[in-house]
N, C-alpha and C positions, 0 to 999 in steps of 0.2 A: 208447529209443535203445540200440544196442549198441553194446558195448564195441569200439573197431575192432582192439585187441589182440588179439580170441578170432573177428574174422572169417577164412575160410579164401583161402588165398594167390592173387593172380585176382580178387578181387573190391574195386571203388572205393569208398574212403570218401567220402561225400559230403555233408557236414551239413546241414539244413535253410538257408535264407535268407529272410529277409523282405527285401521290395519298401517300400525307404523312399521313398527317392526317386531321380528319373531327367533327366539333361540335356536342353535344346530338343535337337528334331531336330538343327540347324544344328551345334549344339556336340557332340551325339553321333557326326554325321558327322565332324567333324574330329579330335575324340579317339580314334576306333577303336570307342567301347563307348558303350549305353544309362544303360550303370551307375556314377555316380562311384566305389562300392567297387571297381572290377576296373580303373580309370584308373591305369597304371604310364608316366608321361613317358619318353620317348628315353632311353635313357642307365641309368633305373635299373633294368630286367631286360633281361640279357642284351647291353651295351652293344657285346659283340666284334660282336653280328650285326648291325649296323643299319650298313647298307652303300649303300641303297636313299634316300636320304635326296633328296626333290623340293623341300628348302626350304620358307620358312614355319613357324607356329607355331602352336600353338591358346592363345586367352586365356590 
């Protein structure tokens, strides 16, 4: 793996990921994402943009 300090400017760091484990359909559709690591709730990224908001809640 390289060091991403000595890649050239333009190019994305992207680290490997392992596939632990992934939500029922049902709860992936409601959360946004397959993945519980990539699950950010309302409010905790980017809370000024969430403007769109249809009610309801996931588990």
């Amino acid at each position: 793996m390289q060091n991403p300090n000595t890649l050239p400017v333009g190019y994305a760091y992207i680290p490997p990921q392992r596939l632990t484990q992934v939500y029922s359909p049902e709860e992936a559709l409601c959360r946004g994402t397959l993945f519980p690591e990539l699950y950010l709730p309302k409010g905790v990224y980017d809370a000024a943009n969430c403007k769109n908001e249809k009610g309801g809640s996931c588990r």
